[in-house]
C-alpha distance (Angstrom), angle and dihedral (degrees) to the residues before:
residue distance angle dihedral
X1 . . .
X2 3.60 . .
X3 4.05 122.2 .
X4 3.30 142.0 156.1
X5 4.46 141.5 175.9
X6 3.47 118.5 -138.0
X7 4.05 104.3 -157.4
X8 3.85 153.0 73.9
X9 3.44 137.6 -37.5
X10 4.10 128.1 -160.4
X11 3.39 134.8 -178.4
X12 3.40 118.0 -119.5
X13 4.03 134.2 -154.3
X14 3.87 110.4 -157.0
X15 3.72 131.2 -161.9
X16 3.55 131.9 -178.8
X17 3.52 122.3 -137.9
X18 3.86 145.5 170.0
X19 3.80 81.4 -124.8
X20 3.81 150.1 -26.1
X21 3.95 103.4 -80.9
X22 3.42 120.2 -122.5
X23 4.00 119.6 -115.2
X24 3.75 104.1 -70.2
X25 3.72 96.2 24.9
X26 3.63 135.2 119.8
X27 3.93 118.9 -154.8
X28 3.72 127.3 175.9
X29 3.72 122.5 -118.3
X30 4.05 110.1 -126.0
X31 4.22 89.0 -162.4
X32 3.65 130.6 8.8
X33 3.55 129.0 -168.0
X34 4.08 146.6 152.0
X35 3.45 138.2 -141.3
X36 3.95 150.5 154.2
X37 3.64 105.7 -90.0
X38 4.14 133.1 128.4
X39 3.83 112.6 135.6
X40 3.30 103.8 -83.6
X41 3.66 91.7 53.9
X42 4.15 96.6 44.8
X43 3.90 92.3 52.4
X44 3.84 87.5 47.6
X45 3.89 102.2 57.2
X46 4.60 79.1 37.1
X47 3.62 86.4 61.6
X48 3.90 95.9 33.6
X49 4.05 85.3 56.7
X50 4.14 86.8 44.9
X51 3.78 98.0 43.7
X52 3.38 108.2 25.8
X53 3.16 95.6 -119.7
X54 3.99 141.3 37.4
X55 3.26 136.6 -169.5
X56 4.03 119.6 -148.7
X57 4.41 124.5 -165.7
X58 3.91 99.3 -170.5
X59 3.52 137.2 153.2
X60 3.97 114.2 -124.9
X61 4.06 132.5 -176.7
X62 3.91 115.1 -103.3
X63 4.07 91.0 -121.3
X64 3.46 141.1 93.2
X65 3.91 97.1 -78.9
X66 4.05 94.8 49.4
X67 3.78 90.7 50.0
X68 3.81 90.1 55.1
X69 3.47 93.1 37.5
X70 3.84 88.6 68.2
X71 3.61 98.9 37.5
X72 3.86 94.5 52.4
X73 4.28 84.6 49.8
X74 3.40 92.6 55.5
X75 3.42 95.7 54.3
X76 3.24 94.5 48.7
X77 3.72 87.6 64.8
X78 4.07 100.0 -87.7
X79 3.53 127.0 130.3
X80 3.41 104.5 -132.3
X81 4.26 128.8 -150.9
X82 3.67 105.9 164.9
X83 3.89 118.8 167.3
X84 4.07 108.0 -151.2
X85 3.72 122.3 -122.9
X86 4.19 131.4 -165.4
X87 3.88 87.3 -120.9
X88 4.14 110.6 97.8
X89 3.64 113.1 -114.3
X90 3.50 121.8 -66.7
X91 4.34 106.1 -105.3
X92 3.22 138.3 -171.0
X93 4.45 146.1 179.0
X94 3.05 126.6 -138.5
X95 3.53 133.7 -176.7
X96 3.92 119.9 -156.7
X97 4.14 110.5 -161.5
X98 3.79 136.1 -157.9
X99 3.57 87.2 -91.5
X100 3.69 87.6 56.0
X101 3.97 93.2 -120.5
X102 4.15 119.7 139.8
X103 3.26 124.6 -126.2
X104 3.89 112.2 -167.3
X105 3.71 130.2 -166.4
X106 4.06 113.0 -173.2
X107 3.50 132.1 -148.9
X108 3.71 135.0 -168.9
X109 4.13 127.0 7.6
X110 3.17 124.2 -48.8
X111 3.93 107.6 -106.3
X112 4.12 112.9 -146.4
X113 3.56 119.3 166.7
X114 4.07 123.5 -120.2
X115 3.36 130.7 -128.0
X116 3.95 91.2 -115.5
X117 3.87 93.7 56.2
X118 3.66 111.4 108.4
X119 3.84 95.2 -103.5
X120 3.92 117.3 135.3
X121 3.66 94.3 -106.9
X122 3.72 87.2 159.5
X123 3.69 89.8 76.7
X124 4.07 85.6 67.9
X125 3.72 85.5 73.1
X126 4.24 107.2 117.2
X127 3.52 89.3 -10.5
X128 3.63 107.8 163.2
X129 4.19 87.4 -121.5
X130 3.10 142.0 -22.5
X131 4.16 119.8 -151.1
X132 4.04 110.7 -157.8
X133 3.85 129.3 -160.2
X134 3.64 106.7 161.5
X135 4.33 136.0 2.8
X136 3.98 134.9 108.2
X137 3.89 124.1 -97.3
X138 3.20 89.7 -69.3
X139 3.54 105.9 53.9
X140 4.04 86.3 50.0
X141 3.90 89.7 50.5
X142 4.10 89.2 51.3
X143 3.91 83.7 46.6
X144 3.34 91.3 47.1
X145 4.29 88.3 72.5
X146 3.59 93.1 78.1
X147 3.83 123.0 99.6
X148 4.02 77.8 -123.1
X149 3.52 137.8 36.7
X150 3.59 123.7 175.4
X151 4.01 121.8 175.7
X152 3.63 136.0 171.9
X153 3.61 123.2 -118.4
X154 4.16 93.6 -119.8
X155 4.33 80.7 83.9
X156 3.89 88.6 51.6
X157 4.20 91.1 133.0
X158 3.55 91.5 60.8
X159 3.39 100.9 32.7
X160 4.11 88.4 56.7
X161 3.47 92.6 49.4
X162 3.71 97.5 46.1
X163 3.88 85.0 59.6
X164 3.72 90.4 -156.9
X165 3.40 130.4 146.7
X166 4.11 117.0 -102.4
X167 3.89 120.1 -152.5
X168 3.84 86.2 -150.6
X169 3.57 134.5 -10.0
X170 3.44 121.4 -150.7
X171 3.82 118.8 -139.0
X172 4.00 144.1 151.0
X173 3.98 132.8 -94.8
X174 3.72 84.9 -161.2
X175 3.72 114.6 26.5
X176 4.19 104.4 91.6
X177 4.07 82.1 -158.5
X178 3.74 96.3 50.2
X179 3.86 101.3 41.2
X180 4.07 116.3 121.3
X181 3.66 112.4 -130.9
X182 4.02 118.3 -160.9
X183 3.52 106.6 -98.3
X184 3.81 99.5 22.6
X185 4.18 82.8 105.4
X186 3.82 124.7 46.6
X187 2.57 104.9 -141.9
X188 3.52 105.2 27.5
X189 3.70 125.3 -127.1
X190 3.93 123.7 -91.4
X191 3.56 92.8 -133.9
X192 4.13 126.4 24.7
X193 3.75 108.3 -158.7
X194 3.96 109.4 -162.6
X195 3.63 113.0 -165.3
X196 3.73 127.9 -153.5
X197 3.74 104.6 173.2
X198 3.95 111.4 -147.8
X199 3.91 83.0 21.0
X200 3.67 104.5 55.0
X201 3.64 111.6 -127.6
X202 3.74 141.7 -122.1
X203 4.00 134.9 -111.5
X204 3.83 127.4 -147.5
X205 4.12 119.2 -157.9
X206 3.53 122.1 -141.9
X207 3.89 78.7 -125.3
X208 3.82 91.5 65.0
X209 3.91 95.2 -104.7
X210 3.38 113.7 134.0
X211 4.18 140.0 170.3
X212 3.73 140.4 160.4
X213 3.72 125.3 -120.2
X214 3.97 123.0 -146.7
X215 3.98 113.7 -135.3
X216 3.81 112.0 -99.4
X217 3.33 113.5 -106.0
X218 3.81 115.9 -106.5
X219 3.80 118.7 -95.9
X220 4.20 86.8 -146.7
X221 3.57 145.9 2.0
X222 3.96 105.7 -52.8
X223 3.94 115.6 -111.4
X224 3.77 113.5 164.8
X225 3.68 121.5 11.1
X226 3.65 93.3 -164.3
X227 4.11 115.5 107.1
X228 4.19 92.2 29.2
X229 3.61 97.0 107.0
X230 3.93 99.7 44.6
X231 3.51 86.0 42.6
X232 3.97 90.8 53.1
X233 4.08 85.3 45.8
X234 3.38 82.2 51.9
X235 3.93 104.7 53.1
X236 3.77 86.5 39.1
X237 3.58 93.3 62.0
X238 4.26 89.1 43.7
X239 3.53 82.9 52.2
X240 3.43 102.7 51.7
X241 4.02 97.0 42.1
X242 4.19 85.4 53.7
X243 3.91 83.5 64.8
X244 3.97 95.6 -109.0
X245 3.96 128.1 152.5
X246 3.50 112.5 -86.9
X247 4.15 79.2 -113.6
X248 3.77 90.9 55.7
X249 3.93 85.9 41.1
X250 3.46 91.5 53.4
X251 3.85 106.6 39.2
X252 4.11 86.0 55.3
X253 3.59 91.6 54.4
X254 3.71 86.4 52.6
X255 3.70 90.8 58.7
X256 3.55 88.8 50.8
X257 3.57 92.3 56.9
X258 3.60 87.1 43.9
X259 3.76 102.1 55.3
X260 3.98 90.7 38.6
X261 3.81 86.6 62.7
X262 3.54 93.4 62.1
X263 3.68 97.7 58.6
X264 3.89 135.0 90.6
X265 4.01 92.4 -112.6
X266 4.13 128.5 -17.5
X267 3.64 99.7 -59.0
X268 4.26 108.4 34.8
X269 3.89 84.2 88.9
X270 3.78 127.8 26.7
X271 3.39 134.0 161.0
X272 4.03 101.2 -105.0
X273 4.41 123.6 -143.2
X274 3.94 85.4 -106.4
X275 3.56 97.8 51.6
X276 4.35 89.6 49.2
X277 3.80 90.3 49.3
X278 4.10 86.3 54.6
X279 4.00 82.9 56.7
X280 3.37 96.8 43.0
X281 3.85 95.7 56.0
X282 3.80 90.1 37.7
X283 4.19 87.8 54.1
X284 3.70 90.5 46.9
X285 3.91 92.6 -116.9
X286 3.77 127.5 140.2
């Protein structure tokens, strides 16, 4: 199978805490740690431990931080093709509670790549799918090549102006800031995936059809929340470019989630390309 993410990358400073302090308070950090993460990068190395293999077009700050950034990727598995920009390295804090919620404070621009950076976007072409979090028009256009293209409703400009058509789009039941509105996409996606997080979600076809999905239950006791919806984006997208039902898609990407969750950061615990074959022979899928 053949995949690859079009998006960001950040790099991100955890702490763990009993709980966010309040303003004026100090609270001591139990575990501290940084990595390369963002979610374009988290549903790369997801699909990369799915696939095999996945192939990530990003945009990366020409400092210290960006150079690691792509290093620690690739060995996680990621084939990385970063252009370089002036800007620093996109950053970002995030505190991880008892309750295993993130809190995340960002710092810097968001870097996406373009489709006129000097990226092979040509090797898009048939991909299997292609999962996008950030890029211009033309970056979405290039995307738009694969047999399919899933992308999250955080790159809603470029997506609209693009004016291509999305196999799924991933957005939020929740989230005021990532909610799809009908007619914010022309044309309008095939499949809109509504997540909820603890609370599953729900998905509405262009064809009408319509269901709700319950969250899948966690394989462990849950430690860091951060990573579990990129890595659901992520296992959709694997499921859709293995040819499954948009259920089937949809109830893997769960698991992904699921696992994720139980995991000190995004990439302790994910759901491995043995472990999704089990479910899609238990499901009844091909």
């Amino acid at each position: 199978m053949r995949v690859a993410v079009v998006g960001h990358a950040e790099w991100i400073e955890f702490a763990r805490v009993e709980r966010v302090p309040a303003p004026g308070e100090i609270v001591e950090a139990r575990d501290a740690w940084q990595v390369a993460a963002g979610g374009g990068a988290v549903a790369a190395v997801q699909l990369a431990r799915l696939a095999g293999e996945c192939l990530f077009l990003t945009a990366l700050g020409d400092d210290p931080l960006g150079h690691t950034a792509k290093r620690e990727l690739e060995a996680l598995g990621v084939r990385v093709e970063a252009v370089w920009r002036s800007e620093p390295q996109r950053r970002a804090f995030v505190y991880v509670d008892a309750n295993a919620e993130r809190t995340i404070t960002l710092m810097g621009e968001r870097l996406a790549p373009r489709g006129d950076d000097p990226l092979p976007w040509s090797d898009l072409d048939g991909m299997d799918a292609v999962y996008l979090t950030a890029g211009d028009a033309g970056a979405v256009r290039a995307a738009r090549a694969a047999r399919k293209l899933v992308a999250t409703i955080r790159a809603r400009e470029p997506l609209a102006e693009a004016g291509v058509e999305l196999d799924a789009l991933v957005s939020s039941a929740r989230d005021a800031g990532e909610r799809y509105r009908p007619g914010d996409l022309d044309p309008p996606p095939l499949l809109l995936v509504r997540t909820a997080g603890a609370a599953g979600g729900s998905f509405i076809a262009r064809d009408g059809r319509s269901t709700k999905w319950a969250a899948a239950p966690l394989p462990g006791e849950p430690v860091d929340v951060y990573g579990a919806g990129d890595s659901f984006a992520g296992g959709l997208t694997y499921g859709l470019a293995d040819g499954r039902s948009a259920e089937d898609a949809l109830l893997l990407g769960a698991r992904c989630g699921a696992v994720c969750v139980t995991g000190r950061g995004p990439y302790e615990r994910q759901l491995g390309r043995g472990a999704a074959d089990i479910a899609s022979r238990r499901s009844g899928s091909s």
